[in-house]
C-alpha positions in Angstrom: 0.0 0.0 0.0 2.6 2.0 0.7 5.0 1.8 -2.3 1.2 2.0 -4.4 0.9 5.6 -2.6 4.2 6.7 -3.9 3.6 5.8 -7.5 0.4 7.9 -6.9 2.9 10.7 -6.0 5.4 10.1 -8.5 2.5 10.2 -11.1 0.5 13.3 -9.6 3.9 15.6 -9.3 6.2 15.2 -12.0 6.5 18.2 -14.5 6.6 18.0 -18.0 10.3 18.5 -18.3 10.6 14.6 -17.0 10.3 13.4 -20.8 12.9 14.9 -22.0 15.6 14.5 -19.8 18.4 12.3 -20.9 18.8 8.2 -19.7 21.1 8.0 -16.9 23.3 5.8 -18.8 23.7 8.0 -21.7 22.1 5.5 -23.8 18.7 6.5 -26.1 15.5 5.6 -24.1 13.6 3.7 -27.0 10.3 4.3 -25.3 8.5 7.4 -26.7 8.1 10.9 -24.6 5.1 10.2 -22.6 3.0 12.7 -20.8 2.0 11.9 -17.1 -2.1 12.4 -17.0 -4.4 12.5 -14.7 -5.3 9.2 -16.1 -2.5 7.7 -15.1 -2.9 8.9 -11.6 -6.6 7.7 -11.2 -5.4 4.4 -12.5 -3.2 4.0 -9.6 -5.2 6.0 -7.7 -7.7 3.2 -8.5 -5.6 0.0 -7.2 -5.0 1.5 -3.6 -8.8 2.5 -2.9 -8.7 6.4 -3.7 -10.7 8.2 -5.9 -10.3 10.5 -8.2 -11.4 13.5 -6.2 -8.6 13.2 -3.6 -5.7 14.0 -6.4 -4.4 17.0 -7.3 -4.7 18.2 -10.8 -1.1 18.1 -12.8 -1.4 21.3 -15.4 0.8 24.2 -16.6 3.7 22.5 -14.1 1.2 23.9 -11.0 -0.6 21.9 -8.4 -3.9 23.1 -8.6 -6.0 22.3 -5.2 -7.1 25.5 -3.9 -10.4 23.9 -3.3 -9.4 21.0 -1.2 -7.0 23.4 0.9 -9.8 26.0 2.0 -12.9 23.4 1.9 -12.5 22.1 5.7 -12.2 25.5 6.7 -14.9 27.3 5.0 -17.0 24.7 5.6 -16.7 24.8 9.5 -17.2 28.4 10.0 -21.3 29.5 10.3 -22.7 32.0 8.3 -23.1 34.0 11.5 -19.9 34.1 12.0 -19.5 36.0 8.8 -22.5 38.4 9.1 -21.9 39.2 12.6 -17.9 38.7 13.2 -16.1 38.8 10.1 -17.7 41.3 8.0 -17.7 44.3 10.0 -14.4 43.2 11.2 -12.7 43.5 7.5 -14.8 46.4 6.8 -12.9 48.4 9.8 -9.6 47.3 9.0 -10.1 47.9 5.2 -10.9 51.0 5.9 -8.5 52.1 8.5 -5.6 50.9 6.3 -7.4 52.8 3.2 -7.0 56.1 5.2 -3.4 55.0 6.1 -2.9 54.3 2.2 -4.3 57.2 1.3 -1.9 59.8 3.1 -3.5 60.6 6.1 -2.9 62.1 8.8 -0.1 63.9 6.0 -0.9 66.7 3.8 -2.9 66.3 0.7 -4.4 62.5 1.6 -5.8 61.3 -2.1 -7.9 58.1 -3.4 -5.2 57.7 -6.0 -2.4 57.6 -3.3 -4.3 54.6 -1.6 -5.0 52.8 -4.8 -1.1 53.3 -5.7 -0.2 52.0 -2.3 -2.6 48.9 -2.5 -1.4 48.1 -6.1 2.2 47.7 -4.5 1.0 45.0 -2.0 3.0 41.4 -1.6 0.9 38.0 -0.8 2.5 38.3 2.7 1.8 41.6 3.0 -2.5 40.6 2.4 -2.2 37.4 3.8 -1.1 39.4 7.3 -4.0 41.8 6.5 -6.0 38.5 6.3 -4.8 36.9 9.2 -5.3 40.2 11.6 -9.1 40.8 10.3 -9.8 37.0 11.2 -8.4 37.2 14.6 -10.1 40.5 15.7 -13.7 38.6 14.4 -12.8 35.8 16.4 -11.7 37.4 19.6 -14.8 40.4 19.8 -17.3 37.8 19.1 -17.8 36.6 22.5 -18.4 40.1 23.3 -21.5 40.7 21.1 -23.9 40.6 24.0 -22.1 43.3 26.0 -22.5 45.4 22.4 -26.1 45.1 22.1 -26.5 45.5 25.6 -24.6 48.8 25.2 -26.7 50.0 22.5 -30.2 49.1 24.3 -28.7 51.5 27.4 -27.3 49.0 30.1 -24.6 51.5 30.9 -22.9 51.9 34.2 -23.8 53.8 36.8 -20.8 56.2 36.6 -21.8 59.9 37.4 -21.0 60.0 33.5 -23.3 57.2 32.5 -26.1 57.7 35.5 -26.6 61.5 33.7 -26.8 60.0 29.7 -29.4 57.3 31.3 -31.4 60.0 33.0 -31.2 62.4 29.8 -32.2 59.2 27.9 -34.7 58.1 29.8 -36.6 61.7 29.9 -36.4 61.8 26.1 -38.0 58.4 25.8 -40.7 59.3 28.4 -41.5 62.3 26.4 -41.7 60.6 23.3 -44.1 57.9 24.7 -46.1 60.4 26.3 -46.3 62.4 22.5 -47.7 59.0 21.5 -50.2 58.0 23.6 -51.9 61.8 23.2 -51.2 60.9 19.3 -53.9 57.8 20.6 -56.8 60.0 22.2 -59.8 59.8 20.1 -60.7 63.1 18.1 -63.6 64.7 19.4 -66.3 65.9 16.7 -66.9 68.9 19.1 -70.6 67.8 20.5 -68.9 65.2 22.6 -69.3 62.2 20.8 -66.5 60.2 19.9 -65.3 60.1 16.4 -62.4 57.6 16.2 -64.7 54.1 15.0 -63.1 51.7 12.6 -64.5 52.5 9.2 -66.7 50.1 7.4 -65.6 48.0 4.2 -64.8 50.2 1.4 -65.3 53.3 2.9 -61.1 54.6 3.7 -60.0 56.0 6.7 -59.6 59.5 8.0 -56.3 61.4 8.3 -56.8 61.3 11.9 -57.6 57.6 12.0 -54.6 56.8 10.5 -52.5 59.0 12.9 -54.0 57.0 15.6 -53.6 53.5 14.5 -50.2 54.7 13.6 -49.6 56.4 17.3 -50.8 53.0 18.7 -48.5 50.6 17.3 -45.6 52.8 17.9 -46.6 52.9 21.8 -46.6 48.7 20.9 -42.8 49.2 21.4 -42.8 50.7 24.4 -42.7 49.0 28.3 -44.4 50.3 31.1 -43.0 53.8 32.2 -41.0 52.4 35.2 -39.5 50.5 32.8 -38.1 52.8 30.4 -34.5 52.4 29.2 -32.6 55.5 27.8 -32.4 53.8 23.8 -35.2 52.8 21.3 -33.7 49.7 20.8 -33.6 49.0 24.5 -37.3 49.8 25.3 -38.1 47.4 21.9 -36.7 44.5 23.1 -38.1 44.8 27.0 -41.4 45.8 25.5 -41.3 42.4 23.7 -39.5 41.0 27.0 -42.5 42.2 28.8 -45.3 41.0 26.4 -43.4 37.4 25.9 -43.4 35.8 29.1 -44.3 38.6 31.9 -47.8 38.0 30.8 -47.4 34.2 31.7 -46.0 34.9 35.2 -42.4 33.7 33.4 -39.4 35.4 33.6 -38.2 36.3 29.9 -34.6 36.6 30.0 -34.5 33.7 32.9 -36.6 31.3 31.0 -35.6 32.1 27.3 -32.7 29.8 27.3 -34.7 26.9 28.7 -37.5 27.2 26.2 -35.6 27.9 22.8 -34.2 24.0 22.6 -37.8 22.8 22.7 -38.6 25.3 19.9 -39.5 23.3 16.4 -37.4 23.3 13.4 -39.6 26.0 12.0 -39.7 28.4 14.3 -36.2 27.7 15.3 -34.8 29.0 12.0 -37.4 32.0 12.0 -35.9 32.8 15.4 -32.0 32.4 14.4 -32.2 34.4 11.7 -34.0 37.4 12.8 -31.8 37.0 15.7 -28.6 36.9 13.3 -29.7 40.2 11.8 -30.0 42.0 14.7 -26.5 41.0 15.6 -25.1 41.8 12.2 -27.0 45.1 12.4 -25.9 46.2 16.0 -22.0 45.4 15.0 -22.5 47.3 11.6 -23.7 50.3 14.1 -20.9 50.1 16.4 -18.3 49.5 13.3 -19.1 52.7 11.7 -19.3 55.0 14.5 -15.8 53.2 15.6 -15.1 54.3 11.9 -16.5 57.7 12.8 -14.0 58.7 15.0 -10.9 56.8 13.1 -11.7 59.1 10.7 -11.6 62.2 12.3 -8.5 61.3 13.5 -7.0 60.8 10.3 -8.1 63.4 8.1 -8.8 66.7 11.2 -5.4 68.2 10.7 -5.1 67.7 6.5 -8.1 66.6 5.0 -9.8 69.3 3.7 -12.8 68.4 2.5 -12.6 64.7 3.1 -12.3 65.8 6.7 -15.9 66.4 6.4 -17.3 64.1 4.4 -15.7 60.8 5.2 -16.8 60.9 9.0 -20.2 62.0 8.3 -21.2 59.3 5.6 -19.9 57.2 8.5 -22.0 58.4 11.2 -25.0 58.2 8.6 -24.3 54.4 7.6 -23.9 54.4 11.6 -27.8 55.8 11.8 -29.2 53.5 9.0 -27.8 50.5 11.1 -28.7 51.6 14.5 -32.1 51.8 12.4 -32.0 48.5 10.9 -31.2 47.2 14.5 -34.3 48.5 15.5 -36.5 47.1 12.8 -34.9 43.7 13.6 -35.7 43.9 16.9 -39.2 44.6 16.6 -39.7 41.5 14.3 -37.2 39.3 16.8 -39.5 40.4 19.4 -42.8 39.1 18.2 -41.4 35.4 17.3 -40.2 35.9 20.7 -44.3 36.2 22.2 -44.9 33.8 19.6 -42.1 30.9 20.8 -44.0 31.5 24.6 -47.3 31.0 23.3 -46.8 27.8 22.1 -43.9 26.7 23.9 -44.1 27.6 27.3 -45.9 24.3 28.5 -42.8 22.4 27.1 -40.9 24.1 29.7 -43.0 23.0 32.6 -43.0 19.3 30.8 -39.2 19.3 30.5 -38.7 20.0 34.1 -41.6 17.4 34.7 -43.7 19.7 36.2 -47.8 18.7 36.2 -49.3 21.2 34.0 -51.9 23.6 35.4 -55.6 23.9 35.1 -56.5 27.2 34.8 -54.8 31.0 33.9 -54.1 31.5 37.5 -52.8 28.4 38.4 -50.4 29.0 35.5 -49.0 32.3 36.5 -48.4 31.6 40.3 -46.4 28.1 39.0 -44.5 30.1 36.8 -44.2 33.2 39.1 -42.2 30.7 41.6 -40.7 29.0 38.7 -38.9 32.0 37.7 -37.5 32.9 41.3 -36.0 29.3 41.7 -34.2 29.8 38.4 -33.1 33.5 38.9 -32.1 32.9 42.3 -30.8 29.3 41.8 -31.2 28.1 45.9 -34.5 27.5 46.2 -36.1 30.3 47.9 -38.2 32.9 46.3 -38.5 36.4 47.2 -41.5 37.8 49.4 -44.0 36.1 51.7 -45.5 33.9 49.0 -46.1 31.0 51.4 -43.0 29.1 50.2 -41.9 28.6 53.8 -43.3 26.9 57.2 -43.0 29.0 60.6 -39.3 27.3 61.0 -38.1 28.6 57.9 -38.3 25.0 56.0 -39.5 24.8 52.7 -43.1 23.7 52.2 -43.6 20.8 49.7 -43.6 22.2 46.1 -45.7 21.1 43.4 -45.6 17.2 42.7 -43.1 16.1 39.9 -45.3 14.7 36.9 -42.7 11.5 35.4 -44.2 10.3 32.3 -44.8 6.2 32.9 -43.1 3.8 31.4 -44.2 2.6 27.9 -46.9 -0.7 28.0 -45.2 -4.0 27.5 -45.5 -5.4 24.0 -47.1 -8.8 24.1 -46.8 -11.1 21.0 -50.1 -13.1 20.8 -49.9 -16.1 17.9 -53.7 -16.8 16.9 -54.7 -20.4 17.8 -58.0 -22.3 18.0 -60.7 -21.3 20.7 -60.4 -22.6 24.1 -56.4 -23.3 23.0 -53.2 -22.0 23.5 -50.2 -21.7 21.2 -48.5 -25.1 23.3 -51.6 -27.4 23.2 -52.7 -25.7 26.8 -56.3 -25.0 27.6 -56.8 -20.9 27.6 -59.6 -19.0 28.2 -62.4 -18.7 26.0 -62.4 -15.9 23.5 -65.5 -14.0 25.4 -63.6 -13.8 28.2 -59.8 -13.2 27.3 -57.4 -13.5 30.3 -58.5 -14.6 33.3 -57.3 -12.2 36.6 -57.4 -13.7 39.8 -60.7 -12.4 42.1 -60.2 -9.8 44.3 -57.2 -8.6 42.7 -57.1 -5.3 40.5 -55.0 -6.4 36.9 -52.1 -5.0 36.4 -51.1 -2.7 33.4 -49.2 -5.7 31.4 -52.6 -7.5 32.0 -55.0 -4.5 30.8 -52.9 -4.8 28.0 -53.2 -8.6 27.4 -56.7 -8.1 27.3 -56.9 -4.7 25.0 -54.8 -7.4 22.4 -56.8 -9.9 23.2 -60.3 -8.0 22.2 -58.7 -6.4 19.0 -57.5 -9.9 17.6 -60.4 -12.3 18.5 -63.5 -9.4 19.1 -63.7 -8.9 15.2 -64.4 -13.1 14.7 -67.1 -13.1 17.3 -68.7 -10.2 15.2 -68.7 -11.7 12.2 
């Protein structure tokens, strides 16, 4: 096998010199000048088991295999990783060593200067490039939470930060407030109400459509004591709020325990509106990082490119904090919609028994949530959890599924006779049980078998 491989080699990786190159003994080679193929190769590639595919392709004295060499690789990486790591990772350093090419921070930066500079480029010199935007995607990934988190407001309470989250907050209570006056109905001026729906093909008012407009805007809003200083941080705990608040469940605590029960369907739904928040957020945070790079570069010798490089930044910056936004709206109804129809599967996975009613529902889950935030077994509050020594009162009863029924094989013989020649019971009656003694599950399901096999004959 092994001296078969080296032929392989031999065969794959000679050039197209070899023919012509003289006997070692000085004497004339009577065999003609013969071109190695990738015939030959497969041939041989044949004998020891290999096919075709695995060989590299022997042309123009190269070894062609690009594909083979980046295939594993590519292959291994997700497509979020290139939305929501890579790209705005490449785009940054692209652009930042654009700027560098270009001139700045010397006099007279140019677009022709950076197109000269990236013409002049070695394959070291943009494989390190390469290597450098793969690395930074790979090490701020982990670190996407903390970015969105930072864009919905979560910022720390430095005297700094506590002011921006108070001036934040105020401008998003003033907004809501704006919109739920935008949702008073229009008075026709004798005190009747002029805000019904209109009837089919009659179209709405101009102030109908204000309202139904004012309306689902304040959709995207939490309560007021919930405010958070960013639109894209009241969005998402408006959906938060709607999802599983409403259910006595704790959104962010329960989330994690519900999505792997979600199905296939859903699932993707979920992922990829999920993915392009992500991707939308680091686009955000990429360009005003490219904001500020810029200034930098060009606010001593720029001229005009001092002004309008940073500003189409901070405007791509906008349409992504925007995009964010819209993704978070449509993230946040699959999120109410996962709850709705998932949030039993959470009580089953723990092997909880489900509850009866609506209010049964939200105190199980209300305690559920403060087990799983809290994570000792307490819950906040005098709910009743605890006896006068300060034990814990029995909790709801587990609900184990039971085992599966016993599969009993049951070979059709004549009445009053079993398989072996044995007397058995007659067909009316089906196995006998023992008086006085309640059957047991095997034996409810002897006789269910029983029935279905010999109940049809007595009918007929």
């Amino acid at each position: 096998m092994a001296r078969d491989s080296q032929v392989v080699a031999r065969s794959a990786l000679v050039s197209f010199d070899a023919p012509n190159a003289e006997p070692n003994d000085g004497s004339e080679d009577p065999r003609p000048a013969r071109t190695p193929t990738s015939d030959t190769a497969s041939s041989t590639a044949h004998r020891c088991g290999w096919s075709s595919s695995d060989l590299p392709h022997v042309g123009d004295n190269r070894i062609v295999n690009a594909e083979k060499l980046t295939e594993g690789g590519v292959s291994s990486l997700s497509l979020r990783f290139y939305l929501v790591s890579l790209l705005p990772s490449a785009l940054l350093t692209f652009f930042s060593f654009a700027l560098w090419a270009s001139g700045a921070p010397g006099p007279n930066p140019s677009i022709g200067k950076a197109i000269a500079r990236l013409e002049t480029l070695t394959g070291a010199q943009i494989a390190l490039l390469l290597v450098g935007v793969v690395l930074s995607a790979v090490i701020l990934q982990p670190f996407q939470v903390m970015l969105v988190q930072l864009l919905e407001g979560y910022w720390r309470p430095t005297p700094i930060g506590q002011l921006a989250m108070d001036i934040g907050i105020e401008v998003q209570r003033r907004r809501m407030r704006a919109l739920e006056i935008g949702t008073a109905v229009p008075d026709g001026g004798d005190g009747s109400a002029e805000a019904e729906y209109p009837t089919i093909g009659r179209p709405p008012t101009p102030d109908q459509i204000k309202v139904d407009w004012a309306d689902t805007r304040l959709r995207y809003y939490p309560s007021v004591t919930r405010l958070l200083p960013t639109q894209l941080g009241n969005t998402l705990r408006a959906a938060e709020d709607r999802a599983g608040e409403r259910y006595g469940l704790a959104t962010v605590t329960a989330w994690p325990r519900i999505y792997p029960s979600l199905s296939d369907k859903l699932l993707d739904v979920v992922n990829d509106r999920r993915d392009q928040l992500d991707t939308a957020a680091r686009l955000c945070a990429t360009f005003l990082l490219a904001t500020v790079i810029a200034v930098g570069f060009l606010a001593r010798n720029g001229g005009r490119w001092a002004v309008v490089v940073p500003a189409g930044c901070l405007c791509m910056a906008w349409v992504s904090y925007r995009a964010a936004v819209a993704a978070a709206q449509l993230h946040g109804e699959l999120l109410e919609t996962a709850f709705d129809l998932h949030r039993f599967d959470l009580l089953t996975a723990l092997h909880y028994e489900p509850p009866t009613d609506r209010r049964e529902e939200y105190e199980l889950n209300h305690r559920l949530s403060q087990f799983l935030e809290r994570g000792d077994g307490t819950t906040e509050g005098d709910d009743g959890s605890f006896d006068e020594e300060g034990s814990i009162k029995p909790d709801r009863p587990y609900d184990h599924p039971s085992p599966p029924p016993t599969m009993l094989v049951v070979t059709q013989a004549a009445p009053g006779t079993s398989s072996d020649g044995a007397t058995s019971p007659a067909p009316d009656q089906g196995p006998e049980t023992p008086s006085g003694q309640e059957p047991s599950g095997a034996e409810r399901d002897a006789k269910w078998l029983w029935d279905a096999v010999f109940q049809p004959e007595r009918d007929e």
